[in-house]
Structure formats: C-alpha cells, structure tokens
C-alpha positions as YAML, in Angstrom:
chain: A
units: angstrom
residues:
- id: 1
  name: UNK
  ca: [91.84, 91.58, -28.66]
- id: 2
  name: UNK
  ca: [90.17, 87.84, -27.84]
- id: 3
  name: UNK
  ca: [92.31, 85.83, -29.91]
- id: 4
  name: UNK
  ca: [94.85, 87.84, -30.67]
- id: 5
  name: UNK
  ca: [94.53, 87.41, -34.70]
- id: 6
  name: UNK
  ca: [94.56, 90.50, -37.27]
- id: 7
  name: UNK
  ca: [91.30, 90.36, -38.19]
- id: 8
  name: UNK
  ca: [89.17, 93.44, -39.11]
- id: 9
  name: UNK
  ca: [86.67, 94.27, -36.10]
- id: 10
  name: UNK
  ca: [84.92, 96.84, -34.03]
- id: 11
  name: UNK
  ca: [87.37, 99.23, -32.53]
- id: 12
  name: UNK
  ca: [88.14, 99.64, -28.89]
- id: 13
  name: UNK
  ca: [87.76, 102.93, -26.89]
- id: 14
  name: UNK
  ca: [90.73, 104.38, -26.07]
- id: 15
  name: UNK
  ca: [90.45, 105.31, -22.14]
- id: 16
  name: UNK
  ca: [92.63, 105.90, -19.98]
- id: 17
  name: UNK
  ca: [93.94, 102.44, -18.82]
- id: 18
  name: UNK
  ca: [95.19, 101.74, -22.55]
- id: 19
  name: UNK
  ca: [96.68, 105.28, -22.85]
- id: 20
  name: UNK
  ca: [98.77, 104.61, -19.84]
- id: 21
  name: UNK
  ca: [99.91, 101.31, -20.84]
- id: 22
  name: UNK
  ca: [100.56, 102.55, -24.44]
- id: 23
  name: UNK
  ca: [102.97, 105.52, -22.49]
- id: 24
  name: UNK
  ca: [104.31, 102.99, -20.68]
- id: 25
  name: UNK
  ca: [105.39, 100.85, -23.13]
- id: 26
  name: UNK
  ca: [106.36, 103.89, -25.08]
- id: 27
  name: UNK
  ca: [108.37, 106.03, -22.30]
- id: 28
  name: UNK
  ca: [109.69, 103.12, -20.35]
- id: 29
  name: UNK
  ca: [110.08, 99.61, -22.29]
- id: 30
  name: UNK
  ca: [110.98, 101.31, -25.77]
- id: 31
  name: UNK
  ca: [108.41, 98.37, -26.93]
- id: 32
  name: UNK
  ca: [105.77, 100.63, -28.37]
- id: 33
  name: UNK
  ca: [103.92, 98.45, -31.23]
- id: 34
  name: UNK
  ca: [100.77, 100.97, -32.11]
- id: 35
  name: UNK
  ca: [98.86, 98.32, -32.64]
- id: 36
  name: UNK
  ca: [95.39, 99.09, -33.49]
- id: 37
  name: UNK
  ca: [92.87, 96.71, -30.77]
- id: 38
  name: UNK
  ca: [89.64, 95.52, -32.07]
- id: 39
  name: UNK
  ca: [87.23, 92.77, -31.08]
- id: 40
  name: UNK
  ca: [86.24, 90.78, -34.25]
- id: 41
  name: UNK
  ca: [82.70, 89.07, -34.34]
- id: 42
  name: UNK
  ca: [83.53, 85.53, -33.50]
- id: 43
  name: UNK
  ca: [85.16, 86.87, -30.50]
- id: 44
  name: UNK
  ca: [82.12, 88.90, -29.20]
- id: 45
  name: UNK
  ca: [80.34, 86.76, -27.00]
- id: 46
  name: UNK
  ca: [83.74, 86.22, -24.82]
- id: 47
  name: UNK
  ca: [84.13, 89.31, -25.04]
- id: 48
  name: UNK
  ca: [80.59, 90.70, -23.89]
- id: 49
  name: UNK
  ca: [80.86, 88.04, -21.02]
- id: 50
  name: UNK
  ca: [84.41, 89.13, -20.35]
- id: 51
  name: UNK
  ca: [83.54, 92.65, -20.50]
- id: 52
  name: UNK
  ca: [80.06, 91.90, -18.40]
- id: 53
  name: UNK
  ca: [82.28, 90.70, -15.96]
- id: 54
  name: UNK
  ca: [84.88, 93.05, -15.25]
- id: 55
  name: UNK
  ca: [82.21, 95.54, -14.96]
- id: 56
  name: UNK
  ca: [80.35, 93.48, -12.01]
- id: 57
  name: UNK
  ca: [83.77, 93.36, -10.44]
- id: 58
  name: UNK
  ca: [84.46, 96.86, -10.85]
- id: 59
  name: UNK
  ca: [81.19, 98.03, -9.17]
- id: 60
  name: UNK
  ca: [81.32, 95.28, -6.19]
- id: 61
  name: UNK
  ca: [85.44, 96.64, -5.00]
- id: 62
  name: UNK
  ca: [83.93, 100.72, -5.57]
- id: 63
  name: UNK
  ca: [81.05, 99.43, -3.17]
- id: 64
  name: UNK
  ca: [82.50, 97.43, -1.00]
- id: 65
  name: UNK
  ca: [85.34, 100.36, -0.43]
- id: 66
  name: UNK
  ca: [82.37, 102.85, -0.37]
- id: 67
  name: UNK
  ca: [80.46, 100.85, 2.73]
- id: 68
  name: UNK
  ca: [84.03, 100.51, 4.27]
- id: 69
  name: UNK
  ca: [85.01, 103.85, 4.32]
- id: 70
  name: UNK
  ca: [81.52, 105.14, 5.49]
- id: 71
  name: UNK
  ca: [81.56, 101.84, 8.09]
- id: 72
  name: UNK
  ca: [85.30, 103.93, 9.59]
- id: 73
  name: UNK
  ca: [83.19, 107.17, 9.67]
- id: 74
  name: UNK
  ca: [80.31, 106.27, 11.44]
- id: 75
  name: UNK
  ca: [82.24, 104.37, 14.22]
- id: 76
  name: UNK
  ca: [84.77, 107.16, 14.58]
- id: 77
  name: UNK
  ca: [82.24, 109.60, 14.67]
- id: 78
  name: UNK
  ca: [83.65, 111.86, 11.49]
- id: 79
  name: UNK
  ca: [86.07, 113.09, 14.08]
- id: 80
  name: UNK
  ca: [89.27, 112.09, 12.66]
- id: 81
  name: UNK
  ca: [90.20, 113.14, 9.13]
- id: 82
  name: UNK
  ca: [93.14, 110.63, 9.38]
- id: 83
  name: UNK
  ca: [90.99, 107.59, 9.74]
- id: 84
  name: UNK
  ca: [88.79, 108.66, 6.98]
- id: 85
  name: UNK
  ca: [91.43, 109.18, 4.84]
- id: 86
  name: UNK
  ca: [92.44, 106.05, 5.31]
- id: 87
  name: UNK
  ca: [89.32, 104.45, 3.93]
- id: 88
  name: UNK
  ca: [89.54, 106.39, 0.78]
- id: 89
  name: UNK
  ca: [92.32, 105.02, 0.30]
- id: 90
  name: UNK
  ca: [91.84, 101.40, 0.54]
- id: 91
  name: UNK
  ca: [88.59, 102.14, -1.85]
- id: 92
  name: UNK
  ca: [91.16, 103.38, -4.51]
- id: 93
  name: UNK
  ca: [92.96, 100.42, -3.64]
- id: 94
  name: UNK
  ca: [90.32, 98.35, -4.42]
- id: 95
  name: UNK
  ca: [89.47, 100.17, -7.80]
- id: 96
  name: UNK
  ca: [93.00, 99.56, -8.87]
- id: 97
  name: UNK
  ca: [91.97, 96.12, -7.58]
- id: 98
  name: UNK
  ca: [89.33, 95.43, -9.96]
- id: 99
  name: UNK
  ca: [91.60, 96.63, -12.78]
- id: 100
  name: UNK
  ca: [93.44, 93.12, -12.77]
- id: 101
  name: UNK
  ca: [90.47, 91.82, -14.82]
- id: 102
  name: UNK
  ca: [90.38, 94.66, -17.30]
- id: 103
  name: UNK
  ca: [88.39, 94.53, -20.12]
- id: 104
  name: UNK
  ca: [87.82, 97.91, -22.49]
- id: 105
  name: UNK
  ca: [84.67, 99.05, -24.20]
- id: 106
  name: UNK
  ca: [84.00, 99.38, -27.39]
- id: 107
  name: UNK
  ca: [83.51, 102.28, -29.70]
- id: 108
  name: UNK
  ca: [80.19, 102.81, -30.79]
- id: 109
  name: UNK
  ca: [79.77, 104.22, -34.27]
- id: 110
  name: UNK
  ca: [77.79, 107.13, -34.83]
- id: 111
  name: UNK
  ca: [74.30, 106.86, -35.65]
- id: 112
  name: UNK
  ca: [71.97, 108.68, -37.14]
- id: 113
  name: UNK
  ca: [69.29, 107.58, -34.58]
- id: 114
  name: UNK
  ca: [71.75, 109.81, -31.85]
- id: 115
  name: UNK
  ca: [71.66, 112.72, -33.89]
- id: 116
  name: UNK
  ca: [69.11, 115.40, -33.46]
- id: 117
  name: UNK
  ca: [66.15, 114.95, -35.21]
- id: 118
  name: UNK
  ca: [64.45, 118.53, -37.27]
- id: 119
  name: UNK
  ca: [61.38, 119.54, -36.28]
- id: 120
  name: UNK
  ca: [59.27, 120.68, -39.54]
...
C-alpha cells in the first residue's frame, strides 16, 4: 500500500471507504483491478505514523464539528431544528473532511490469546 510494490504483507481491513472506492471503480470507471492491499514490513513504520495520523485528524474534525454544533444549540436555545440541523451537517462535512488523509487498518490475525480460555 506504502510503496506500491507486490510484496507479500499484512492484509488491510476491508471497511467501508475501500468498498466504495472498489464499487466505484467497478460500477462507474470499468477500471476494477481486485487488487489485493497489504502493508509489507519495511513499510510499517510510515505506515503506523501515517495511520497514527489520520486517526488524530479524524477525531480533531468529529470534535471540532461536535463543539460546533452544540456551540449553534446553546446560543439558539434548542429552539430551531433548522439551525441544528445545520451543524450536523457541517460535522459530517468535516468527517468527510478528514477522509482526504485516509489511511486503512489492518487486519489482525486471530489469536489464540482472543479466544476463550476453558475453565477445568
């Protein structure tokens, strides 16, 4: 995903931000590769700052929508629907926002540590 090589790697999740973009190249651009996206080790520590990153960004536009839209309440009074509409939707603007810097997760293989342990 980093460098853009084939090179054997951890998987990445499938959410739904890469499902969309998959239809899209499907359903619209007839460019559909079906590529499979992994992050290979030398590429990891980008990617864990990339990853770090977009995840800062993601929760600072949710916030700072969040304080906005409950800053229009409070000087409205709750009294008009319309304004606080508004604010929701410049705080799903701002999600979309933070989706410019996108970076996915990673699958995480399953352990035997996660699994229920028997009680004897």
């Amino acid at each position: 995903m980093i460098c853009g090589k084939e090179k054997a790697g951890i998987d990445v999740q499938e959410d739904w931000v890469i499902t969309a973009m998959r239809w899209f190249k499907e359903n619209i651009t007839h460019n559909a590769k079906g590529y499979k996206i992994v992050v290979c080790k030398e590429c990891m520590p980008k990617y864990a700052k990339m990853r770090s990153k977009f995840q800062r960004r993601q929760m600072f536009y949710v916030g700072l929508g969040i304080v906005f839209t409950l800053t229009i309440a409070i000087v409205s009074g709750g009294r008009y629907l319309g304004i606080i509409s508004y604010g929701i939707v410049i705080t799903l603007f701002l999600y979309a926002l933070s989706l410019v810097s996108y970076v996915p997760g990673l699958k995480r293989p399953a352990s035997t540590q996660d699994s229920p342990k028997s009680r004897r």
